[in-house]
Structures are given as C-alpha cells and as structure tokens.
C-alpha positions, 0 to 999 in steps of 0.5 A: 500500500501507497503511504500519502506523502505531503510536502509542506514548503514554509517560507518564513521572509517571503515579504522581505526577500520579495523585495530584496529579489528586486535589487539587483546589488546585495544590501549589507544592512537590516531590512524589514517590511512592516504593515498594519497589524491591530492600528498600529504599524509592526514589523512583518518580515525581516532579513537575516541581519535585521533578525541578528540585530535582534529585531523579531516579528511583531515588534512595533516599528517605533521599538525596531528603529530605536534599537537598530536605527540603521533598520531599512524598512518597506511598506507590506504589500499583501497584494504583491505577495499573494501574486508571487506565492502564485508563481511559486505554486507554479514553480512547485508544479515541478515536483508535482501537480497537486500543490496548494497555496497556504497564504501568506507564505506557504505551499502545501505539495501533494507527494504521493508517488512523485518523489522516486522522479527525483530520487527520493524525498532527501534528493527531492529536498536537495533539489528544493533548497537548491532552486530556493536558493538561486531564487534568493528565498529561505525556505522550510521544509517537511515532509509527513504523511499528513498536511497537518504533520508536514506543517508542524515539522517545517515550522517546529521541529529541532525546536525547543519547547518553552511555556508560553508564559512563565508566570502562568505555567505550572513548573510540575505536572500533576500527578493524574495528569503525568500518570494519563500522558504516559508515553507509549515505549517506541516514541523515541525510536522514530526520529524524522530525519533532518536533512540540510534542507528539510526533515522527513517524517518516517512512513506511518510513524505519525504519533512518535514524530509529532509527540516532542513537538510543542503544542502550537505545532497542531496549528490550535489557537494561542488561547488554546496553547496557552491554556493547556500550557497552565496545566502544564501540557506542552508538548504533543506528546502530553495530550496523546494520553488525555480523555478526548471528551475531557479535552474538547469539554475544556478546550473546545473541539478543534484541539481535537480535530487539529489532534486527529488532522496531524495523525491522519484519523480525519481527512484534510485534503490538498485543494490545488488552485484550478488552472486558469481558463486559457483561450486562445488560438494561433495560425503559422503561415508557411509565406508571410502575408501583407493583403487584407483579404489573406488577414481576413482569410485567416481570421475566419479559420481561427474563430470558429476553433476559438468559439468551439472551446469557449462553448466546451466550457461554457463561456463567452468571449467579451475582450478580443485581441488580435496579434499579427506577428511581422516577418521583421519580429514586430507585433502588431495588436488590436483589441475590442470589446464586446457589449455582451458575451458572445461565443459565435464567430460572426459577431466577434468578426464583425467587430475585428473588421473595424480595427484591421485597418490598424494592423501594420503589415510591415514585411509580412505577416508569418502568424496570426493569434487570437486571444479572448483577453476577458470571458463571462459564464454563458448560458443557454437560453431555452425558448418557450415555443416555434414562434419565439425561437424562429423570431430570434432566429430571424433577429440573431438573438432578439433585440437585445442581442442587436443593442449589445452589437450596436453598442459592441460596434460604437466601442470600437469606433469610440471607446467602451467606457464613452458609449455610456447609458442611465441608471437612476440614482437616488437624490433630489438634486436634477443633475444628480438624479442618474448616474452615467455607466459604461453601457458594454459592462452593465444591464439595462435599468428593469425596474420603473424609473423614479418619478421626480417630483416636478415635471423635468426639462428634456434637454438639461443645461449646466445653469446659465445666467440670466440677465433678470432683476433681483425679483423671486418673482418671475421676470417680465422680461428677461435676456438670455443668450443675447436675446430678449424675451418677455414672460408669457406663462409662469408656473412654480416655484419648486423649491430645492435645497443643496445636500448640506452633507456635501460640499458641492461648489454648484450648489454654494449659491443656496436653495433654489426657487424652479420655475416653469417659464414660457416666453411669447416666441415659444421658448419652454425654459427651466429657471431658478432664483438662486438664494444666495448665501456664500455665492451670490444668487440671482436668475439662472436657465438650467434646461429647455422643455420639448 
C-alpha cells in the first residue's frame, strides 16, 4: 500500500526577500517590511541581519528603529505577495501537480508517488533548497504523511519547547495528569530525519514524530496553547494520553480535530488552485502575408476553433485581441470589446473588421493569434415555443442581442467606457438624479424609473445666467443668450435645497426657487432664483422643455 506523502514548503521572509529579489546589488544592512497589524504599524518580515540585530516579528516599528536605527524598512504589500506565492505554486508544479497555496507564505505539495522522479524525498529536498536558493528565498521544509504533520515539522521541529508564559505555567505536572500522558515505549525510536534542507517524517510513524513537538505545532489557537500550557501540557506528546471528551469539554473541539488532522484519523485534503481558463488560438503561415483579404482569410479559420472551446466550457468571449506577428519580429495588436458575451464567430468578426485597418503589415505577416483577453459564464437560453425561437432566429438573438452589437460596434469606433447609458440614482438634486455607466459592462435599468417630483426639462443645461432683476418673482422680461424675451406663462416655484452633507461648489449659491417659464416666441425654459448665501444668487436657465 501507497503511504500519502505531503510536502509542506514554509517560507518564513517571503515579504522581505520579495523585495530584496528586486535589487539587483546585495544590501549589507537590516531590512524589514512592516504593515498594519491591530492600528498600529509592526514589523512583518525581516532579513537575516535585521533578525541578528535582534529585531523579531511583531515588534512595533517605533521599538525596531530605536534599537537598530540603521533598520531599512518597506511598506507590506499583501497584494504583491499573494501574486508571487502564485508563481511559486507554479514553480512547485515541478515536483508535482497537486500543490496548494497556504497564504501568506506557504505551499502545501501533494507527494504521493512523485518523489522516486527525483530520487527520493532527501534528493527531492536537495533539489528544493537548491532552486530556493538561486531564487534568493529561505525556505522550510517537511515532509509527513499528513498536511497537518508536514506543517508542524517545517515550522517546529529541532525546536525547543518553552511555556508560553512563565508566570502562568505550572513548573510540575500533576500527578493524574503525568500518570494519563504516559508515553507509549517506541516514541523515541522514530526520529524524522533532518536533512540540510528539510526533515522527513518516517512512513506511518505519525504519533512518535509529532509527540516532542510543542503544542502550537497542531496549528490550535494561542488561547488554546496557552491554556493547556497552565496545566502544564506542552508538548504533543502530553495530550496523546488525555480523555478526548475531557479535552474538547475544556478546550473546545478543534484541539481535537487539529489532534486527529496531524495523525491522519480525519481527512484534510490538498485543494490545488484550478488552472486558469486559457483561450486562445494561433495560425503559422508557411509565406508571410501583407493583403487584407489573406488577414481576413485567416481570421475566419481561427474563430470558429476559438468559439468551439469557449462553448466546451461554457463561456463567452467579451475582450478580443488580435496579434499579427511581422516577418521583421514586430507585433502588431488590436483589441475590442464586446457589449455582451458572445461565443459565435460572426459577431466577434464583425467587430475585428473595424480595427484591421490598424494592423501594420510591415514585411509580412508569418502568424496570426487570437486571444479572448476577458470571458463571462454563458448560458443557454431555452425558448418557450416555434414562434419565439424562429423570431430570434430571424433577429440573431432578439433585440437585445442587436443593442449589445450596436453598442459592441460604437466601442470600437469610440471607446467602451464613452458609449455610456442611465441608471437612476437616488437624490433630489436634477443633475444628480442618474448616474452615467459604461453601457458594454452593465444591464439595462428593469425596474420603473423614479418619478421626480416636478415635471423635468428634456434637454438639461449646466445653469446659465440670466440677465433678470433681483425679483423671486418671475421676470417680465428677461435676456438670455443675447436675446430678449418677455414672460408669457409662469408656473412654480419648486423649491430645492443643496445636500448640506456635501460640499458641492454648484450648489454654494443656496436653495433654489424652479420655475416653469414660457416666453411669447415659444421658448419652454427651466429657471431658478438662486438664494444666495456664500455665492451670490440671482436668475439662472438650467434646461429647455420639448
């Protein structure tokens, strides 16, 4: 039988030498990164010298730069570091294809029948500390039957075990809790074995390996350490013995769980992250081209093989790029975006013809490659009867389907983000009253649109001034946009009042007074009288009626 094997990597200054790995020249002085941890800034990872100047993680970033004022410090850039521990996962893939990421610094590596390729586990060891190495990352190793006891001997062991508080320790066990945590005869005879670049836990010797480990090795909480460490248990090996139900009544049911993880008596599998979805589709050409008709030609052989695996997995294409390589080594790109998901070739060619004019020829072009940049979930869309399934037949989808080509089409000519439609919002104010979206990433408004509380202009200005006495009343006559006009019917006023939990420069001239106006010559104007307060008022024109 097949013992599972599990290969724990810890690195413990990932943070650090992620940022060292940056520069190119060897720093001969302290460095650490520090990052926010309960309000106050800590350090988070150290390098070798800053760790001998006697610096420790967690230790406030005021106490390290008092004690090592030559302490060379970074920002923590969480982001940054979850994207390298990536592409070390992709690196672990090496020594196999089951590797799961432990953020923020860790890798847990899925052995079973893959370390006789490199020799055995010791050599498959020598190979990782070698490629850490040439990397300049320090990494920790372990390897076990279990993911729990490959963890607890990269991270404890050779490690000494100490109370967690001294003050609060019990310096001698007591006699019932000695006599129940007898070791078992063997414990002692099945040492993992410590190599330079890691320790190997004998096969099927779980409980003799984990029992000198301290407790923490079980991945419990610290509360939990802590409280076992005052009855004066602080070793695996005291808790092996102890009534189970006794244990999880004190300490809760995870000490148990991780207990039974670490020994193998319950399941903990190695989730790998899943691949991410790749589409894309290429074609080498034996003489190089410069027509726009052999572009074209050779576009239609790789979209439908493109749009056949983006079917098999369900999905639609919303960001196409073109890649068109020269005989001279240039790239020539282009890029479009669709309004909405597609996985049919006709709509996403349509879109392509558009841009082919910017793709340069130069001496030839020998390959051709198309790539779908973004895809969406698509699903199919089941039609209620004959009628309905051959109107959209006849309309390629409905007329949904030709808005999101229309708007796929006017992308492509003026920008994704500047084909933009309405999307109601919640104020009173009349400009604030929608909010303009980028019609290709969302959805028409469904519901009713919010009724205002007073009739609306059609055509909505920035507010103009007008040239009116100092009246609330409205104007007799008035001048707007150098013409004259006289008052022929007045309807209001609508009172409105700036947002005062905004400070909005439009809106320093007070509440305002709305008035419906229409003039002899058949003008329909919106005008307010601005009740100035910090900005002087007076009479504006912010719209036109029909």
């Amino acid at each position: 039988m097949t013992h599972r094997r599990i290969l724990s990597l810890w690195f413990p200054r990932l943070a650090a030498e992620r940022v060292l790995r940056q520069r190119r020249d060897v720093l001969p002085m302290p460095f650490a990164v520090a990052g926010e941890r309960g309000g106050a800034q800590v350090l988070v990872s150290l390098n070798p010298l800053a760790e001998a100047a006697g610096l420790r993680e967690g230790q406030p970033l005021a106490d390290a730069t008092a004690l090592c004022p030559g302490l060379l410090t970074r920002p923590e850039s969480p982001a940054a570091e979850a994207v390298f521990l990536t592409v070390l996962r992709r690196w672990a893939g090496k020594f196999s294809p089951w590797v799961a990421e432990e953020p923020p610094s860790a890798l847990m590596v899925d052995l079973t029948g893959c370390a006789h390729l490199f020799g055995g586990e010791a050599a498959l060891l020598a190979q990782v500390a070698e490629d850490c190495t040439g990397l300049g990352l320090t990494v920790r190793a372990g390897i076990a039957d279990t993911p729990g006891a490959a963890w607890a001997l990269a991270r404890f062991a050779g490690q000494e075990v100490r109370p967690s508080r001294d003050g609060d320790a019990v310096k001698q066990e007591a006699r019932a809790t000695r006599s129940r945590a007898a070791r078992r005869p063997g414990w002692e005879k099945a040492a993992p074995v410590a190599t330079g670049s890691g320790v190997i836990a004998p096969p099927g010797r779980l409980r003799e390996v984990l029992a000198p480990l301290p407790l923490a090795a079980l991945r419990l909480e610290p509360a939990a350490v802590e409280g076992l460490a005052r009855l004066g248990l602080r070793r695996v090996a005291d808790i092996l013995g102890l009534p189970r139900a006794a244990l999880a009544r004190r300490f809760g049911a995870a000490v148990l769980k991780r207990l039974d993880q670490a020994l193998g008596l319950e399941s903990e599998p190695v989730s790998p992250a899943r691949a991410p979805l790749h589409f894309a589709v290429r074609l080498t050409l034996p003489e190089p081209i410069g027509l726009r008709a052999d572009v074209e030609a050779g576009i239609d052989r790789l979209l439908p093989a493109l749009c056949e695996r983006l079917r098999a997995q369900g999905r639609g294409a919303r960001r196409v790029r073109l890649m068109a390589f020269r005989a001279d080594g240039g790239v020539s790109t282009v890029e479009v975006g669709l309004a909405r998901a597609a996985d049919q070739p006709d709509g996403i060619r349509r879109l392509l013809d558009l841009k082919l004019d910017a793709v340069e020829a130069g001496f030839g072009i020998d390959r051709l490659r198309i790539e779908a940049v973004e895809t969406e979930p698509l699903h199919a869309v089941q039609h209620r009867g004959q009628i309905e399934a051959g109107h959209a037949a006849a309309t390629r989808g409905g007329e949904d389907h030709a808005l999101a080509d229309l708007i796929g089409r006017l992308g492509v000519r003026l920008g994704t983000e500047q084909v933009t439609r309405l999307h109601p919002a919640d104020s009173h104010i009349p400009e604030k009253s929608s909010t303009p979206m980028a019609a290709a990433w969302c959805s028409p408004w469904q519901g009713p649109w919010p009724a205002p509380r007073g009739p609306r202009p059609l055509v909505l200005l920035t507010p103009e001034p007008v040239d009116a006495p100092e009246d609330p009343m409205p104007p007799a006559r008035f001048r707007w946009r150098r013409q004259e006009m006289a008052t022929r019917v007045a309807v209001g006023p609508e009172r409105i009042l700036p947002e005062w939990w905004f400070d909005d420069p439009a809106w320093r001239s007070g509440p305002r007074d709305y008035w419906r106006l229409e003039a002899q010559g058949g003008a329909r104007l919106w005008l307010f009288y601005a009740h100035g307060s910090e900005v002087s008022g007076g009479w504006f024109c912010h719209g036109r009626f029909a």
